[in-house]
ZAVEX-711213 format. One record per residue (C-alpha): residue number from 1; x, y, z. Coordinates in Angstrom, 2 decimals, padded with zeros to 5 digits, always signed. Last residue first. Example, Ala and Ser with C-alpha at 12.3 -4.5 7.8 and 13.67 -1.06 7.14 Angstrom:
2
<node><num>2</num><u>+013.67</u><v>-001.06</v><w>+007.14</w></node>
<node><num>1</num><u>+012.30</u><v>-004.50</v><w>+007.80</w></node>
//
This chain:
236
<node><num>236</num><u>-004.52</u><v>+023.78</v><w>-019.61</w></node>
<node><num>235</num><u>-001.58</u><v>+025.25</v><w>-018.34</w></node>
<node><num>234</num><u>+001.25</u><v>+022.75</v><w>-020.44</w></node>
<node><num>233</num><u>-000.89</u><v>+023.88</v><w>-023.65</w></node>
<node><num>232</num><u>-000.60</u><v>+027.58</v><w>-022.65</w></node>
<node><num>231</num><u>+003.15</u><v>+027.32</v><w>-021.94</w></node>
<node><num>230</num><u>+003.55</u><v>+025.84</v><w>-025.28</w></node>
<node><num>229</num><u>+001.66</u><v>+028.51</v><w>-027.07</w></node>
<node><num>228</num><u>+004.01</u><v>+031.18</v><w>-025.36</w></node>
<node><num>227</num><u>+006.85</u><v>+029.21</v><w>-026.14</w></node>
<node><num>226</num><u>+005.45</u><v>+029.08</v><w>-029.69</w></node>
<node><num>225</num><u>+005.04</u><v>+032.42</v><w>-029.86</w></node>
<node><num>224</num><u>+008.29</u><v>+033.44</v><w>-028.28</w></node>
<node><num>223</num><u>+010.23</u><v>+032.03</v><w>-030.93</w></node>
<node><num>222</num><u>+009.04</u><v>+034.45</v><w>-033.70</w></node>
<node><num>221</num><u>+008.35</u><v>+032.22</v><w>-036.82</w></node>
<node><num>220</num><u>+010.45</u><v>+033.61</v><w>-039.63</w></node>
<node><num>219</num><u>+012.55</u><v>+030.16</v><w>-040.18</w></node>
<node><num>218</num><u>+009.26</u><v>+028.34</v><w>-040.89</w></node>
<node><num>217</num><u>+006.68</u><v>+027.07</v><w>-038.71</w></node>
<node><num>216</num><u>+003.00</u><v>+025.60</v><w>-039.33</w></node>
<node><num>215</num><u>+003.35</u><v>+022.15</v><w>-038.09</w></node>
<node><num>214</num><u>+001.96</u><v>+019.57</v><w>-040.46</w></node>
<node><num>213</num><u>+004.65</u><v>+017.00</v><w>-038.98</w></node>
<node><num>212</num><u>+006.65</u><v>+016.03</v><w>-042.31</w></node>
<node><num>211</num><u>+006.53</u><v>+020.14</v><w>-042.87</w></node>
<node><num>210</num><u>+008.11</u><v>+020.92</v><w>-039.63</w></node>
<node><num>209</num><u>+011.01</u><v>+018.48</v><w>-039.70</w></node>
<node><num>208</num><u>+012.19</u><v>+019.67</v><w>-043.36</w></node>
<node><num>207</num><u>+011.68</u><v>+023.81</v><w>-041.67</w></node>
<node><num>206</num><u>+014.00</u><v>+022.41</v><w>-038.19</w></node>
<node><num>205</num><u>+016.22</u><v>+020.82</v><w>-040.86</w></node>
<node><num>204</num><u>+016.18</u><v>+023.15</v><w>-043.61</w></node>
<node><num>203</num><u>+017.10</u><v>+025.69</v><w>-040.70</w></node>
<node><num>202</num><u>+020.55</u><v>+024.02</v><w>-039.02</w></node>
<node><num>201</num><u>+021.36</u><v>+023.94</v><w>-042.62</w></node>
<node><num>200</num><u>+021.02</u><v>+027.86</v><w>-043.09</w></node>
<node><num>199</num><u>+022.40</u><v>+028.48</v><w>-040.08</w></node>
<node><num>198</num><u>+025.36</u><v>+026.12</v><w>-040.45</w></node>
<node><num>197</num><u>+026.26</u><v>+027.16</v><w>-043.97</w></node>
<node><num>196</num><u>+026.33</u><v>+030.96</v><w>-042.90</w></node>
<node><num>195</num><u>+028.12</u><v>+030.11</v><w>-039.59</w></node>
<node><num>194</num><u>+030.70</u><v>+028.15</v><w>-041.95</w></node>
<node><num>193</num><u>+031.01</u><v>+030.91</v><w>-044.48</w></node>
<node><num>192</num><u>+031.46</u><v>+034.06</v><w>-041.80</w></node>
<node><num>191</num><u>+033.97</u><v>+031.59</v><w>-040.06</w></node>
<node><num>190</num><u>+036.03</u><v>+031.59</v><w>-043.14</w></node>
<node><num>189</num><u>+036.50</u><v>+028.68</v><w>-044.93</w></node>
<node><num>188</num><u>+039.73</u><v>+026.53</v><w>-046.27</w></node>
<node><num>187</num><u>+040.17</u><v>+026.08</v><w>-042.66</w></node>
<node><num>186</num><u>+041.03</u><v>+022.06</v><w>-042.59</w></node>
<node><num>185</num><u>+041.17</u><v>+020.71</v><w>-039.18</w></node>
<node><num>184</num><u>+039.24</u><v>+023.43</v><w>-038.27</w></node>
<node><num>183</num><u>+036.66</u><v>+023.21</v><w>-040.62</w></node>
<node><num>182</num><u>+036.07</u><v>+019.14</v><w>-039.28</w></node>
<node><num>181</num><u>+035.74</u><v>+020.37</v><w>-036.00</w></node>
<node><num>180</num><u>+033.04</u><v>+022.51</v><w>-036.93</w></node>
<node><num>179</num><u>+031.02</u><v>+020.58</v><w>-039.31</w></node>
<node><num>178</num><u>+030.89</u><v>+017.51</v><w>-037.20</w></node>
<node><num>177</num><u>+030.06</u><v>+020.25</v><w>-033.87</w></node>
<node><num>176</num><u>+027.04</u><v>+021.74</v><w>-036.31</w></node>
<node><num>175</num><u>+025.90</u><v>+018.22</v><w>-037.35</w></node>
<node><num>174</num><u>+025.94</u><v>+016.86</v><w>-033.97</w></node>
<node><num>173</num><u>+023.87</u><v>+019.04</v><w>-031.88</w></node>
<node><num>172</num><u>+021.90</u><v>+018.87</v><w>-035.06</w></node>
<node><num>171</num><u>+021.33</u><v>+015.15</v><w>-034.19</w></node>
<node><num>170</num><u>+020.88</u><v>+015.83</v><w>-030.67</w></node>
<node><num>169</num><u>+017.85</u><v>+018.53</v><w>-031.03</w></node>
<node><num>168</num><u>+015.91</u><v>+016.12</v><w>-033.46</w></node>
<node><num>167</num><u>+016.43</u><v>+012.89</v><w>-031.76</w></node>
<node><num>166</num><u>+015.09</u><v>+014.60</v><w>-028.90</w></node>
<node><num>165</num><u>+012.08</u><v>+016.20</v><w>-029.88</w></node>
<node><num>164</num><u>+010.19</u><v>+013.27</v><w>-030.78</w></node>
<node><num>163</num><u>+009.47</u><v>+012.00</v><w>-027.99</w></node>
<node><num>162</num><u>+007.33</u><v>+015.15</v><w>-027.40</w></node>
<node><num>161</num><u>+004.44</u><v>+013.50</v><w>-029.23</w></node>
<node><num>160</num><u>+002.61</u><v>+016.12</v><w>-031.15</w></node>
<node><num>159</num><u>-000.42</u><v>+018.52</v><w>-029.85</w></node>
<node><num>158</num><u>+000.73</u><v>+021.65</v><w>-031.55</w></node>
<node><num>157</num><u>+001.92</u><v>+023.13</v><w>-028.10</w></node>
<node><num>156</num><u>+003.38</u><v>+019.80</v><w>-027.51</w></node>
<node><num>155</num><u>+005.73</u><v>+019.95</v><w>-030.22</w></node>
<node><num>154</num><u>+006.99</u><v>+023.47</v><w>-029.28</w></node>
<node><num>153</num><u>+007.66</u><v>+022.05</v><w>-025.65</w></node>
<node><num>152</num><u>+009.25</u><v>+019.12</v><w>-026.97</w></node>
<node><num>151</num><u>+011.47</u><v>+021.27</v><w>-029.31</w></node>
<node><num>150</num><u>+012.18</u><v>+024.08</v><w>-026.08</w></node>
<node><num>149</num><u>+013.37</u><v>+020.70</v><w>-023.87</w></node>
<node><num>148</num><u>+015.31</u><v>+018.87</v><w>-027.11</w></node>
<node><num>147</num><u>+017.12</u><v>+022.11</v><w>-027.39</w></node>
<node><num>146</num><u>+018.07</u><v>+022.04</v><w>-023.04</w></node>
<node><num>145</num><u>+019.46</u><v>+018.32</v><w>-023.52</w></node>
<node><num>144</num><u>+021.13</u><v>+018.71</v><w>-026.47</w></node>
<node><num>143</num><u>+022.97</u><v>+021.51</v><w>-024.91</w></node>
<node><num>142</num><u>+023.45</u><v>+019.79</v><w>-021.55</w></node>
<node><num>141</num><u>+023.87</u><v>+016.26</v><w>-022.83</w></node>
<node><num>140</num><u>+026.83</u><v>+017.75</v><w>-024.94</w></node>
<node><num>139</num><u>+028.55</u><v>+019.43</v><w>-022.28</w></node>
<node><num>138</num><u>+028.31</u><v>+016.15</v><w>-020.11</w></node>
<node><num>137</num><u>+030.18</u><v>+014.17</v><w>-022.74</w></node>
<node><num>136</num><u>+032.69</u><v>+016.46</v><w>-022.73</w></node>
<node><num>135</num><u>+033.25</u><v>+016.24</v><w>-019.29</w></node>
<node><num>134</num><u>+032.93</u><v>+012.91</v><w>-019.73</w></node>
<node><num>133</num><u>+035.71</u><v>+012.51</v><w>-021.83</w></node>
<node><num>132</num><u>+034.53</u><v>+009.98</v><w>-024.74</w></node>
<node><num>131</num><u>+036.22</u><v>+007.03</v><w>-025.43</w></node>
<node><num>130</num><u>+037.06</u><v>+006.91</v><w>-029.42</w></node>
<node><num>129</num><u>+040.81</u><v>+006.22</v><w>-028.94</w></node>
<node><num>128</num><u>+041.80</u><v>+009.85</v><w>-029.73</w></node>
<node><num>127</num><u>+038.79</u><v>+011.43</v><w>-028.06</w></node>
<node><num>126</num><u>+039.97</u><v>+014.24</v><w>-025.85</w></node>
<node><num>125</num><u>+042.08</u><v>+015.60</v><w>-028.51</w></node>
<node><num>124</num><u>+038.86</u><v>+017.39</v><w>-029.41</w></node>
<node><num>123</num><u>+038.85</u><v>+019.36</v><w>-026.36</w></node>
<node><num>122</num><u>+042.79</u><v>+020.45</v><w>-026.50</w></node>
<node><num>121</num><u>+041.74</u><v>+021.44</v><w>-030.33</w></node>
<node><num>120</num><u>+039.17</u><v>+023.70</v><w>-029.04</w></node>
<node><num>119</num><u>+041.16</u><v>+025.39</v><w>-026.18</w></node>
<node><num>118</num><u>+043.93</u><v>+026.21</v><w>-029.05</w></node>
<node><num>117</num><u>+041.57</u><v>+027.89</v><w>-031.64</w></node>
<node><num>116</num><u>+039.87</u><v>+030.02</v><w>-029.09</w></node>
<node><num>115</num><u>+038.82</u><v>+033.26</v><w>-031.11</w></node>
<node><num>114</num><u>+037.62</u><v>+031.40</v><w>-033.77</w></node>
<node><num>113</num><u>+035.78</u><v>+028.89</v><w>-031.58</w></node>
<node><num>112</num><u>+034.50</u><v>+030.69</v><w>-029.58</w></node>
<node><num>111</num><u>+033.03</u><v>+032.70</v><w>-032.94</w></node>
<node><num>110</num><u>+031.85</u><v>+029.29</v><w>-034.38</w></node>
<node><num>109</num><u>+029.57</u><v>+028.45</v><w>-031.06</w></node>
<node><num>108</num><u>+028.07</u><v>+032.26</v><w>-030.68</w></node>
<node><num>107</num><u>+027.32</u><v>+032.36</v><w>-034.58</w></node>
<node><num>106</num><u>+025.69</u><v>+028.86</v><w>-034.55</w></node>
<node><num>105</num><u>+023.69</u><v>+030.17</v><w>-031.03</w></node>
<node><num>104</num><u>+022.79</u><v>+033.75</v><w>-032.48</w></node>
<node><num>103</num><u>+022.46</u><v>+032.73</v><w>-035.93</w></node>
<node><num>102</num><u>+019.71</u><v>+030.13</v><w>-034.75</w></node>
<node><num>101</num><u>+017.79</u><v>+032.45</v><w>-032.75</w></node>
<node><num>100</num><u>+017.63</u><v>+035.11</v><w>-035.25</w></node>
<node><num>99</num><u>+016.25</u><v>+032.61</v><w>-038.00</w></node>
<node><num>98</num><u>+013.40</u><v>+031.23</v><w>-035.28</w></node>
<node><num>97</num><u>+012.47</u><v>+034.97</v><w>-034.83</w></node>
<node><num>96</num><u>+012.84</u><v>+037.24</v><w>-031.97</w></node>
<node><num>95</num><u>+014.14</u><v>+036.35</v><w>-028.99</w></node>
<node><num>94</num><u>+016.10</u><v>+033.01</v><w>-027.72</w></node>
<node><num>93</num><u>+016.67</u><v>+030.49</v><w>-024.47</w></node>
<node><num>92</num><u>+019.16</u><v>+028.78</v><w>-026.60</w></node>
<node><num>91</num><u>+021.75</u><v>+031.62</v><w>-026.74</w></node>
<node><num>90</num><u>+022.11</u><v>+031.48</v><w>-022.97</w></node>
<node><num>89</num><u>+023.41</u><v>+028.48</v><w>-022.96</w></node>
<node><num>88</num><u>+026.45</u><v>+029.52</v><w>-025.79</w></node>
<node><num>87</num><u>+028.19</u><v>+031.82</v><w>-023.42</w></node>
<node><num>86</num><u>+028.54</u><v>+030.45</v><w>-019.97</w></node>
<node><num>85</num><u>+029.34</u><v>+026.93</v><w>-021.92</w></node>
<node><num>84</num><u>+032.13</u><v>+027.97</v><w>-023.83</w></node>
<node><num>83</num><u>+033.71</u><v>+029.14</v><w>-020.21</w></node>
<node><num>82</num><u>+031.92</u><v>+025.78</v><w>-018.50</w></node>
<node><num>81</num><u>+033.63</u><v>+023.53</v><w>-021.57</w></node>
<node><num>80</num><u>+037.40</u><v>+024.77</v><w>-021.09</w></node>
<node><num>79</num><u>+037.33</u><v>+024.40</v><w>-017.18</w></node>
<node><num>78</num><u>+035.26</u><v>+020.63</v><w>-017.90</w></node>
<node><num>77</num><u>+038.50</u><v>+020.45</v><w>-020.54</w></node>
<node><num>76</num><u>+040.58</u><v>+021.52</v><w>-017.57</w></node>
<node><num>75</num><u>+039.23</u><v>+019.01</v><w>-015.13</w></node>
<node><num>74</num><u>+039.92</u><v>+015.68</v><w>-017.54</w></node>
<node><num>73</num><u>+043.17</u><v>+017.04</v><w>-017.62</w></node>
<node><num>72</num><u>+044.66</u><v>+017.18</v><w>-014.70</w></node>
<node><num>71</num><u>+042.18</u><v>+013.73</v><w>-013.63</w></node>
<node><num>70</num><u>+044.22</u><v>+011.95</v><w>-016.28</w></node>
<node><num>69</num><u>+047.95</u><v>+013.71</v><w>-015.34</w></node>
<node><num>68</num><u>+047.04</u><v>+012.38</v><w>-011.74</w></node>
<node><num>67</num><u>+044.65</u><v>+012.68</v><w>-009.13</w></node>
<node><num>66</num><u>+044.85</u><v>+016.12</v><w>-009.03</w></node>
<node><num>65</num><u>+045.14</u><v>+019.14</v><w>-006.08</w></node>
<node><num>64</num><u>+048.90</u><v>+017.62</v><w>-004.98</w></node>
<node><num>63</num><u>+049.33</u><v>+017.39</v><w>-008.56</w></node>
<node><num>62</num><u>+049.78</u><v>+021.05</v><w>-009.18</w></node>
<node><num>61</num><u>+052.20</u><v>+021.55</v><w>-005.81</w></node>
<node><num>60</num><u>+054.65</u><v>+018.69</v><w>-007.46</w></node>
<node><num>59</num><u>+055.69</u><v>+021.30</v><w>-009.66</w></node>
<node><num>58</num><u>+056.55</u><v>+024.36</v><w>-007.39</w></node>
<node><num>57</num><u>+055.13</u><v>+027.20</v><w>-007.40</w></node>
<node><num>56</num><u>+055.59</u><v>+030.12</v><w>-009.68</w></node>
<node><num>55</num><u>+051.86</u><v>+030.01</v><w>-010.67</w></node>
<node><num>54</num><u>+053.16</u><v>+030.11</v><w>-014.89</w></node>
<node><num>53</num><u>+056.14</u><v>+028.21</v><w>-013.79</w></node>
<node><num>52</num><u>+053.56</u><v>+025.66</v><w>-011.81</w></node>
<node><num>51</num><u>+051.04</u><v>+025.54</v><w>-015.27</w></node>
<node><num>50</num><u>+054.21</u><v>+024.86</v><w>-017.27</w></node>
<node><num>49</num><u>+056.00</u><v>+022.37</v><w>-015.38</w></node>
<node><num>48</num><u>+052.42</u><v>+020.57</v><w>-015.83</w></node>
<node><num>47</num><u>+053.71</u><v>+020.38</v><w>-019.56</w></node>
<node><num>46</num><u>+051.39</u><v>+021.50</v><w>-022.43</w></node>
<node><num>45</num><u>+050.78</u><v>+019.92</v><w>-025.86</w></node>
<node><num>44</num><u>+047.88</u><v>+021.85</v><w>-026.68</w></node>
<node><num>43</num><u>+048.91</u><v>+024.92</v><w>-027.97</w></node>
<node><num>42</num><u>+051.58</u><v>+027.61</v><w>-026.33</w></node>
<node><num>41</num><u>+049.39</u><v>+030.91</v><w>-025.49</w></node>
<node><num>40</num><u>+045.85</u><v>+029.37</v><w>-025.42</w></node>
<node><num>39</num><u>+046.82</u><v>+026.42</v><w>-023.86</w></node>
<node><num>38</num><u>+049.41</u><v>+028.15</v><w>-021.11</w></node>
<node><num>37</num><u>+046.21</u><v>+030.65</v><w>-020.06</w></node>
<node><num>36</num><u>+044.30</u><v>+027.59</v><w>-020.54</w></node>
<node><num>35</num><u>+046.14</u><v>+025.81</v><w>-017.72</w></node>
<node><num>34</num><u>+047.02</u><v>+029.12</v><w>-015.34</w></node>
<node><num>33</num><u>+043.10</u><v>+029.51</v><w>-015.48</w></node>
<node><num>32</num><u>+043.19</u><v>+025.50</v><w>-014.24</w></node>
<node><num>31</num><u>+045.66</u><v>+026.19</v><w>-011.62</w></node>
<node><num>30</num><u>+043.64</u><v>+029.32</v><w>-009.93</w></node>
<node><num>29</num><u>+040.32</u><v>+027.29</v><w>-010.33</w></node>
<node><num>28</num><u>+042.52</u><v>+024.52</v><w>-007.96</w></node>
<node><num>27</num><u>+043.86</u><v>+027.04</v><w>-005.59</w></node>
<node><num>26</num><u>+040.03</u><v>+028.36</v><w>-004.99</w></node>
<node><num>25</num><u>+038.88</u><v>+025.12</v><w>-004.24</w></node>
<node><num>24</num><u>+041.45</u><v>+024.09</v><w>-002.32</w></node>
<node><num>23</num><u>+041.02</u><v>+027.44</v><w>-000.19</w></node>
<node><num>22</num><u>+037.41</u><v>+026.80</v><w>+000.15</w></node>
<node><num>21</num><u>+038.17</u><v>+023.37</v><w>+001.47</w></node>
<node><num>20</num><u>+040.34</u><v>+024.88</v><w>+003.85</w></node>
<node><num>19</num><u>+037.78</u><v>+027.02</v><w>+004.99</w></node>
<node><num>18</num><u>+035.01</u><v>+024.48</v><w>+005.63</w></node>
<node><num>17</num><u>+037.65</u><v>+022.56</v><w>+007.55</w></node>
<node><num>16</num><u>+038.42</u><v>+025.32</v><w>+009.80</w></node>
<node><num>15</num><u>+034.35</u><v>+025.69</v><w>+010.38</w></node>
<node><num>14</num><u>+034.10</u><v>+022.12</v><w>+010.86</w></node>
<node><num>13</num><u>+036.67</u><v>+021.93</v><w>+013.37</w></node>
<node><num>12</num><u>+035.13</u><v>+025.09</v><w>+014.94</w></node>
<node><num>11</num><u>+032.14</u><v>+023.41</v><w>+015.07</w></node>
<node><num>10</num><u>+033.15</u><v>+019.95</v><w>+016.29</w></node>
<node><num>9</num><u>+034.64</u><v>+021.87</v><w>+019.55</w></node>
<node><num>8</num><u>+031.61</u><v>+024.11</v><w>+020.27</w></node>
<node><num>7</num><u>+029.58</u><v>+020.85</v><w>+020.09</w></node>
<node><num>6</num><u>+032.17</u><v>+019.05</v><w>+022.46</w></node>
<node><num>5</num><u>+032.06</u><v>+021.89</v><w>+024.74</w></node>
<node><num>4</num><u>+028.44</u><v>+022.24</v><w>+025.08</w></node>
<node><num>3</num><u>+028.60</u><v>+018.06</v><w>+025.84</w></node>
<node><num>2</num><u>+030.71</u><v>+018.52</v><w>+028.41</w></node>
<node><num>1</num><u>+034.31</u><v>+017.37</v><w>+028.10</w></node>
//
C-alpha cells in the first residue's frame, strides 16, 4: 500500500470512528434525559429497567454505555447538575444592585428546586456515607469558584487581599445549600419564605464582611460599579 493510500485509509477509519463516537455520545444524553424524565415522574428510587422501557430498548443496552450502576449514576447527577447549572451561572454575572443580584441567584436556586423536587433529592442521596460525588463536588467548586472570582475582584478594586474572597464565597455557598436541603426535608416554609430568609442572610453577610474591611458597600451598591472599579484597578 502506498503511502497516499495508507493516509486515505487511516482517515476514513478515523472519520467512521469520529462518527460512532458521536453516536455514543448522543445515545448516552438520550439515556440520561430518559433518567430524569423517570426521576422526575417516579422519585428517586429508579430501576435501569426503567430508563430501557422508557427508550424501549432493551436492558442490557443502558449498561453497554456505563460502567456499572456507580458510573449510571454518577453521570445522571452531573446530567442533573449541568441543567441546574445552565440556569443559576448566569445569575452570578449580575445587573443592577447588590440586593437584585442576590434575589436573582437565591431565587433562581430555590425555584429549581421547587419545581424539581425529585432531581434534588436524587442529588442529595449522593452523600449517604459522607463521600462526596464528584460531580457534585465539581458543581460546587464551579459556583464557589466563579463568587470567590467577582469577591476578589471587588476586594482588589478597594486595595484588599484577594485571599480573602474565597472563604467568603464558599461559606455562603454553603449556608444557602444547608438551608435548602434542610427545608426540603422538612417544608414547613414556602419557597417565597426561604428565598426571603436566604437573601436577606446571604446580605448581612456580604454587608457584616464589608464593614470589618472599611469597604463602602451595602445591599444597594450597583454591581457594575465595583466591577467597573475592579477592572480599572486590574488596568492600572
Amino acid at each position: 500500500m502506498t503511502g497516499t493510500s495508507a493516509r486515505t485509509s487511516s482517515a476514513a477509519a478515523d472519520g467512521r470512528s469520529t462518527r460512532w463516537n458521536g453516536h455514543k455520545a448522543r445515545r448516552r444524553a438520550d439515556m440520561l434525559d430518559a433518567a430524569l424524565t423517570v426521576i422526575e415522574a417516579n422519585g428517586t428510587d429508579i430501576s435501569v429497567q426503567q430508563i430501557a422501557d422508557k427508550l424501549k430498548v432493551p436492558r442490557p443496552v443502558v449498561y453497554r454505555h456505563f460502567n456499572g450502576r456507580a458510573d449510571l449514576d454518577e453521570q445522571i447527577r452531573r446530567h442533573i447538575l449541568e441543567s441546574l447549572l445552565a440556569e443559576l451561572l448566569p445569575r452570578l454575572r449580575p445587573d443592577g444592585t447588590l440586593k437584585d443580584a442576590v434575589r436573582g441567584a437565591v431565587g433562581t436556586y430555590v425555584g429549581w428546586v421547587e419545581r424539581h423536587p425529585n432531581l434534588h433529592r436524587f442529588l442529595a442521596a449522593a452523600d449517604p456515607q459522607g463521600e462526596s460525588s464528584r460531580a457534585l463536588a465539581g458543581a460546587r467548586d464551579r459556583i464557589g469558584g466563579q463568587l470567590a472570582d467577582l469577591f476578589a475582584d471587588t476586594l482588589a478594586g478597594f486595595g484588599l487581599d484577594r485571599n480573602r474572597a474565597r472563604p467568603m464565597a464558599f461559606g455562603m455557598v454553603g449556608f444557602v445549600d444547608g438551608v435548602v436541603n434542610s427545608w426540603r426535608a422538612e417544608a414547613t416554609l414556602t419557597s417565597d419564605q426561604v428565598e426571603g430568609i436566604l437573601t436577606e442572610s446571604v446580605l448581612a453577610l456580604i454587608e457584616g464582611n464589608a464593614r470589618s474591611l472599611d469597604v463602602p458597600m451595602s445591599r444597594d451598591t450597583v454591581v457594575g460599579e465595583l466591577i467597573s472599579r475592579a477592572e480599572a484597578v486590574r488596568a492600572q
